[in-house]
N, C-alpha and C positions, 0 to 999 in steps of 0.2 A: 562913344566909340568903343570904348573897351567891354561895357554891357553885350554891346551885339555882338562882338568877336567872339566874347566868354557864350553868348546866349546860341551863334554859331558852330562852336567847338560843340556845345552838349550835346545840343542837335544832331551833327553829324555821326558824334559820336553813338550815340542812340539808335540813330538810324543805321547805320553802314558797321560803325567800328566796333562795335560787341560783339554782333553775328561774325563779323570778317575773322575776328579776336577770339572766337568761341572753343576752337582746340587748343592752345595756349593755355586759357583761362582753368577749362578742365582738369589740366595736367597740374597747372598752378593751385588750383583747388586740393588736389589731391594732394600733393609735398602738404599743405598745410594740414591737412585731418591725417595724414603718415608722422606726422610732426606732432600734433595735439596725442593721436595713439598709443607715442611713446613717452609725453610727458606724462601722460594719467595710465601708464602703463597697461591700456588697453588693447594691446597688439599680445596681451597672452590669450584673451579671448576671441579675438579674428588676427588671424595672420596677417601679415601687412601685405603679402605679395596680392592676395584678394583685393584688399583697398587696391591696390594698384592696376591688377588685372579691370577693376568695373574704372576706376580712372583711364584707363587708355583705353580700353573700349568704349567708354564716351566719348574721348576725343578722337578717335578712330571715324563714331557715329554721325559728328556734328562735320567733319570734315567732305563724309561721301553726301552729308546731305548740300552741302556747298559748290561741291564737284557736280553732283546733279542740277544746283541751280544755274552755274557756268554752260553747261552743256545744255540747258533748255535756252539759253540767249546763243546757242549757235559760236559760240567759242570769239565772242565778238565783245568780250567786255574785260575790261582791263584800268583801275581804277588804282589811285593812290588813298589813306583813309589815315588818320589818325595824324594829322596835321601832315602829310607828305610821308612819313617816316617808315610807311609801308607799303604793300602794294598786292593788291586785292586780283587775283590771273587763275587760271587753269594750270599754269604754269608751279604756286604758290602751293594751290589744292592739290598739286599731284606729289609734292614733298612732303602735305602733313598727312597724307594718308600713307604715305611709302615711310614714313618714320615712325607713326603709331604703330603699323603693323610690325613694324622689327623692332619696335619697343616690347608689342604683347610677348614675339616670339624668342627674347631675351629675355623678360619675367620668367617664361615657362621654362626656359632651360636651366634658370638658377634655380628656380623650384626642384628641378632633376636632378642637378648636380649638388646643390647644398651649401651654395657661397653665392649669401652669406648665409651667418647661423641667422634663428632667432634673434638673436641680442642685437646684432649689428643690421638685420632688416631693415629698420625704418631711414638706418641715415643711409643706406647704400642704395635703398630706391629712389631717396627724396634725390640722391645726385644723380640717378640715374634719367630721372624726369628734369629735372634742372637742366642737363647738357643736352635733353631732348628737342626742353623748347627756345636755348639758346637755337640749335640748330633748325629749328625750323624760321626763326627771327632770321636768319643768314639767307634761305630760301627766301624770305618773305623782304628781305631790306629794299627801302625804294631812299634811301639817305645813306651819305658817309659815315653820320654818328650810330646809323643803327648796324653798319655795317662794321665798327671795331664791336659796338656794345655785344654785336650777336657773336662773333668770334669770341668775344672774351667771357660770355657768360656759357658758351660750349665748350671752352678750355677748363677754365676753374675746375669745375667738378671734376673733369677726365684727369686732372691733377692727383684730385685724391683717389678717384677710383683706380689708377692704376698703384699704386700705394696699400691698397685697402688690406693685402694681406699682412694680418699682423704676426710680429717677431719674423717676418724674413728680411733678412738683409738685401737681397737683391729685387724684393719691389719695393724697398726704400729708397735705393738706389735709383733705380729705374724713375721712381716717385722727383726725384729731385734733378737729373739730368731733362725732365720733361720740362717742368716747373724754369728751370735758368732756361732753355732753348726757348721756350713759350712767352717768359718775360722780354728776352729779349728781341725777336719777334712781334711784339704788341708794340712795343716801344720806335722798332723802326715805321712799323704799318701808320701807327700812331702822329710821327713823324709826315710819311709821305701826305696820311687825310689833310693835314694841314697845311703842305703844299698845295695839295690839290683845290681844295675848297676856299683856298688865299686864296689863290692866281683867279680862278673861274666865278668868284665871289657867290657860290653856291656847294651845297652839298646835296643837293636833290641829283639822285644820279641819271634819271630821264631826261636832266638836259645841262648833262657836261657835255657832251659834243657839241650843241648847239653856243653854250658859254666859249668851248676851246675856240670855235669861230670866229668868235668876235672878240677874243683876245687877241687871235692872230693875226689880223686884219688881214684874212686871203692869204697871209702867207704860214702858211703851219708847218714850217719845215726847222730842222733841230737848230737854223743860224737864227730862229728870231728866239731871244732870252726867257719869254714868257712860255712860249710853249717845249723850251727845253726844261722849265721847271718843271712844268705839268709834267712831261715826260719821264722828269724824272721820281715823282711824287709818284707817279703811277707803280712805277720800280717796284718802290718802296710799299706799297701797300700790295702789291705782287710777291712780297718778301712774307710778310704773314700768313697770304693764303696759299704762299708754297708750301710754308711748316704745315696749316692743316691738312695738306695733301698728301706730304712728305715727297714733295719733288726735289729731284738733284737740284741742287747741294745741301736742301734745307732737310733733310732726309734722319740725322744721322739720330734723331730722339726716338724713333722708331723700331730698331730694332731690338734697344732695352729697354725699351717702354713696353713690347709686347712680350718679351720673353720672362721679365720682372712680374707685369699683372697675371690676373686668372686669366684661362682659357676665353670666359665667359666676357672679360672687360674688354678684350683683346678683339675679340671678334666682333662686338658692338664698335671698339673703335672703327676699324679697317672698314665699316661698312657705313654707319652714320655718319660719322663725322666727313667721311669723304663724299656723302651727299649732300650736306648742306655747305659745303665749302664749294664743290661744284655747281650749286644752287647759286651763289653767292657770286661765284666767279665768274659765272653767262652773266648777268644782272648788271655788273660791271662793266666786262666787255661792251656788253649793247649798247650803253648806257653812253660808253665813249665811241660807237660805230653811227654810221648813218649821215655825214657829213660829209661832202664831197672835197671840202680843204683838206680836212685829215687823213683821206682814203690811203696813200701813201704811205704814209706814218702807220697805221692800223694795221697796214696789209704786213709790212714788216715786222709788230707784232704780234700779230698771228704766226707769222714764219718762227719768228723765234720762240712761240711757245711749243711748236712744231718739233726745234732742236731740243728744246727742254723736255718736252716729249719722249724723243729717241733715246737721249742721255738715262732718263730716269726710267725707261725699259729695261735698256741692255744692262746699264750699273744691279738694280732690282734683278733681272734672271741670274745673273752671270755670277752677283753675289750668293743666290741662294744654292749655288752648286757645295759650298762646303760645309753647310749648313748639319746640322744633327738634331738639334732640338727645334721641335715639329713648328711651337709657336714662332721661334725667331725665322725659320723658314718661309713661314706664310706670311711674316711681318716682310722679309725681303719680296716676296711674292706681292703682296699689297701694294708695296713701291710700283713695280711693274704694273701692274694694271692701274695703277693710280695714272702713268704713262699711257698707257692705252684711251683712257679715257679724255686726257689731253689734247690727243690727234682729235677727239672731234671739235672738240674749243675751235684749235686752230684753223682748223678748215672752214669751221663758222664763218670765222674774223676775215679770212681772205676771201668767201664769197660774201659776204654782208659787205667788207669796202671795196669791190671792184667794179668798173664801168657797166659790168651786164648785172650788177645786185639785183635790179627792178623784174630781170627776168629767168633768176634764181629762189625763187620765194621758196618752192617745194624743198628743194635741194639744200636750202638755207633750214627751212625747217626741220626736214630730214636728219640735218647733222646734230640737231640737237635735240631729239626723239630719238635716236640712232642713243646719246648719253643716256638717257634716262632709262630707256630700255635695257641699256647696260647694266646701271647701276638695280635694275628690279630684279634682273637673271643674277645679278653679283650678291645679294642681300640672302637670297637665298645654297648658292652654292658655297660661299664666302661661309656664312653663319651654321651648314653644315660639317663644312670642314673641321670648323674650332667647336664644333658639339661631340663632333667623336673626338678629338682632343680630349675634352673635358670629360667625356663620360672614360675613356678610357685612365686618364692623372686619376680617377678616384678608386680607382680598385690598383692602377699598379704606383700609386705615388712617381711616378715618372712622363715625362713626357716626349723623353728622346724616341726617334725614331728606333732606336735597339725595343723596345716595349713594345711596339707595334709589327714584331717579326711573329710571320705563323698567326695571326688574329683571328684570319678567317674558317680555322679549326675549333674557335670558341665563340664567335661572336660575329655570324654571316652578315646579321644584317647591319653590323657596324661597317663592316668593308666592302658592301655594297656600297653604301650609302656615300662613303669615302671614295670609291671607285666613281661614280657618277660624278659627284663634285669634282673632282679631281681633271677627267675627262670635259667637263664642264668648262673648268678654269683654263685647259689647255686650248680650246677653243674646238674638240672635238665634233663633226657633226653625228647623231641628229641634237645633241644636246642643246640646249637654251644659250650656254655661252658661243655657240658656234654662229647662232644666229647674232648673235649683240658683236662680236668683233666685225662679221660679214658687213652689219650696216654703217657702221667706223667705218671700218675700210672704205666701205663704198662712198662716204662724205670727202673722207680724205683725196680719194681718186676724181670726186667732183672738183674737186680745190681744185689737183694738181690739173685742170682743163685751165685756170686762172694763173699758176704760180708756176714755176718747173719744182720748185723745193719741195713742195709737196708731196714728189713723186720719192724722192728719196725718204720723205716721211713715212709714205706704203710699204716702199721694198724693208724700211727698219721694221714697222710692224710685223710682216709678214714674216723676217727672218727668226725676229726674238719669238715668236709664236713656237717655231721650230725649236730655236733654245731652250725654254719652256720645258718642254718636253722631256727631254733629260731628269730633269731633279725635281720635279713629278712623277715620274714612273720608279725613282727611287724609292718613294713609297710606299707604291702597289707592289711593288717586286717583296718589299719585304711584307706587307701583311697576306702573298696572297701565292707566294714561293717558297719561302724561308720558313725552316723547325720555327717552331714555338722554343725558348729558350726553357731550359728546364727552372732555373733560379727565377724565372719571372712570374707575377701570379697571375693566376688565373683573370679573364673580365667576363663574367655571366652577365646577362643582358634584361633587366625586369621590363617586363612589358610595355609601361608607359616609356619607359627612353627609347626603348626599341621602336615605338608607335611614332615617336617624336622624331627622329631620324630617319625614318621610313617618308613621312608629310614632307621635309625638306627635301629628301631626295627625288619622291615624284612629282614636285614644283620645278625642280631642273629639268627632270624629263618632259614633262608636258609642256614647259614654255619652249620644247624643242620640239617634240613629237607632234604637238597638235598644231595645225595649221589658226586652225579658229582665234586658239589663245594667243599664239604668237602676231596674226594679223589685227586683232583687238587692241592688245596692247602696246603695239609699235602705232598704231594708230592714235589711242588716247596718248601717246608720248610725241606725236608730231602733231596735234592739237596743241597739248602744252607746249611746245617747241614754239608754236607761231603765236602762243599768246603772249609771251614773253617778248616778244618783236613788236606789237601793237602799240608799244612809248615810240619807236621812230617810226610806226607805218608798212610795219612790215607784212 
């Protein structure tokens, strides 16, 4: 018996879990030869960021070749691999390729910028790839246990990277406010898996709804004891993947955790890490949608992720109004769209459990294509934003917005490039973020045909959009109005950063200006949307 399990496991694994496992494995390959490099001190004769660049371009490589094999089976295959613990989708493939590429596009800008040195290269990238492919294991979880392991191996690293500049006191600081909110976080989510996976005597998340079922016997309502566990185990593992989101109230490591780290850690966080948590967090949901005892219960929870939604909008805009320093600005800013992004969760949740689910599939898919498209237009305006940050801290050792008054007299195509993203993040059209709130919205306004609450979900989006606005244009006013201070120095602009912020900027334009790219891509993100539904039949 245990021969052919053991002779099973290989098999499968052979077959299915290597290739499934192949961008992972690369990335893992490479921390190890970045790691060997610098104990034989070979990183003075190739750079380490090279190793790293041909490392995530491999797994960049092996991932679009996986994506093309999903897509030749017609978007109709959806597997678990590595004894359940994963889960093999269109859905998975469209994370490791939306991570490698903001991984390549984070290498290049610490090359530009210059943090780190030499010295500190090999261990700043082996975390950097570490937290990459925790985060892609979060997209990829088809288990509870892989669902704390991938949090907690995307946390760790981002522990130390936000830490990593040495002798400052305030990303030590920063460094250790992360570290207790993040422990203690682990420890409640921690907590809840074990409620959860007690009561349902499973951790395979494809069939807690089906297990809540038949715990509940028909009645899944909070008076019977078993499913107010589960209920409340869900909480609780909702408590962890708040912190990676930084949703009201789990918020508060965020905003000195990005003004403490570099420009450069900063903007990787507010962009990865809130993908694979969103990865994480649909994968969940579905996981407990799709049963008609609990449709009640779900719809509810989607409502309330709805208000947690609104809360962590309007708290995130309204905080970043007194904001001065650019990073903790954009850090309150991340809040907010980390909200925006939430209304399409919930709108999921409430048309996935309602009486007309069966003849909502599009709409159902829609809302969560509508995310991913988000998060694709966000990686890029997001990660421009925090490069003129960074290229500008290096020539005026400052990063308040006083540094970035009069710019556009020294360095046009910085506050171009700042301008676009900026317009971007507000939801401006014709820009690429105009189109990713529009398809939000339009999920949510599908809900609000199932819920009324919903509708107050819209009218909060739409209004904070408006708020937005305000302390946003604080910063165009000053790079693109205001003298040039005389005490400030100069930021000349060498060619390749200029090149590099120029590539970001017209990625936000085109996924707005172009019909082709923006229908392409909303497209391959509600393919991934409905593959991701294929565990309940959706």
């Amino acid at each position: 018996m245990f021969s052919e399990l053991l002779t099973t496991l290989i098999n499968n694994t052979l077959s299915k879990g290597l290739w499934n496992f192949s961008a992972e494995l690369c990335l893992s390959g490479t921390i190890v030869v970045m790691l060997l490099m610098r104990l034989l001190s070979a990183d003075r004769l190739l750079p380490t960021f090279i190793v790293g660049l041909i490392g995530a371009a491999a797994a960049g490589g092996c991932s679009f070749a996986q994506f093309a094999d999903l897509i030749a089976a017609n978007d109709t295959v959806s597997y678990s691999f590595f004894g359940g613990m994963l889960r093999q989708d269109l859905f998975s493939v469209f994370f490791r390729i939306f991570l490698t590429l903001f991984l390549i596009l984070t290498i290049a800008l610490t090359v530009l910028t210059g943090i780190p040195d030499n010295e500190d290269a090999p261990d700043f990238y082996s975390l950097l790839f570490g937290a990459t492919i925790g985060m892609m294991l979060m997209a990829s979880a088809n288990n509870l246990l892989m669902l704390f392991l991938g949090v907690e191996m995307a946390s760790v690293p981002s522990y130390v990277m936000v830490g990593f500049l040495k002798g400052r006191k305030a990303s030590s600081e920063a460094s250790l406010k992360y570290v207790v909110y993040g422990a203690g976080a682990a420890g409640v989510m921690l907590y809840g898996i074990s409620l959860v996976a007690g009561v349902l005597g499973t951790g395979d998340m494809a069939a807690l709804a089906e297990q809540l079922r038949v715990v509940a016997h028909g009645t899944a309502g909070l008076d019977n004891p078993e499913v107010l566990t589960v209920a409340l185990g869900v909480m609780l593992v909702m408590v962890g993947l708040a912190f990676k989101l930084s949703l009201v109230p789990f918020h508060f490591w965020c905003p000195d955790a990005f003004e403490g780290a570099s420009a450069e850690v900063a903007g990787f966080l507010s962009v990865a890490s809130k993908a694979g948590a969103f990865g994480l967090l649909v994968r969940f949901c579905v996981g407990l949608s799709g049963v008609p005892e609990t449709a009640d219960l779900m719809t509810a929870f989607g409502v309330g992720l709805g208000v947690i939604a609104i809360v962590t909008t309007t708290y995130g805009n309204l905080a970043a109004y007194t904001q001065k320093n650019l990073k903790r600005l954009l850090a309150y800013s991340t809040i907010a769209h980390a909200g925006y992004m939430l209304m399409a969760v919930a709108a999921m949740l409430v048309m996935l459990n309602s009486d007309q689910a069966a003849g909502l599939g599009k709409a159902i898919n829609y809302s969560i294509g509508g995310l991913l498209y988000y998060l694709a237009v966000y990686m890029f305006m997001n990660l421009g934003a925090f490069a003129v940050i960074a290229l500008v801290r290096n020539y005026t050792f400052n990063e308040d917005i006083d540094s970035f008054k009069g710019l556009i007299s020294q360095s046009p195509a910085l506050c171009i490039t700042m301008l676009v993203c900026i317009f971007s993040l507000i939801g401006i059209p014709p820009f690429g973020g105009f189109f990713a709130k529009l398809m939000i919205f339009a999920s949510v306004y599908q809900a609000a045909q199932i819920h009324w609450a919903m509708y107050v979900v819209l009218a909060a989006g739409a209004i904070n959009t408006i708020f937005s606005l305000f302390y946003y244009v604080r910063i165009l006013k000053a790079m693109f109005l205001e003298e040039r201070p005389a005490d400030v120095k100069p930021v000349p602009l060498p060619a390749m950063e200029g090149y590099y912020v120029v590539v970001l900027a017209v990625m936000v334009a085109l996924l707005g200006f172009l019909p082709q790219l923006v229908n392409g891509l909303s497209s391959i993100a509600n393919e991934a949307g409905h593959a991701v539904l294929l565990v309940i039949g959706g």
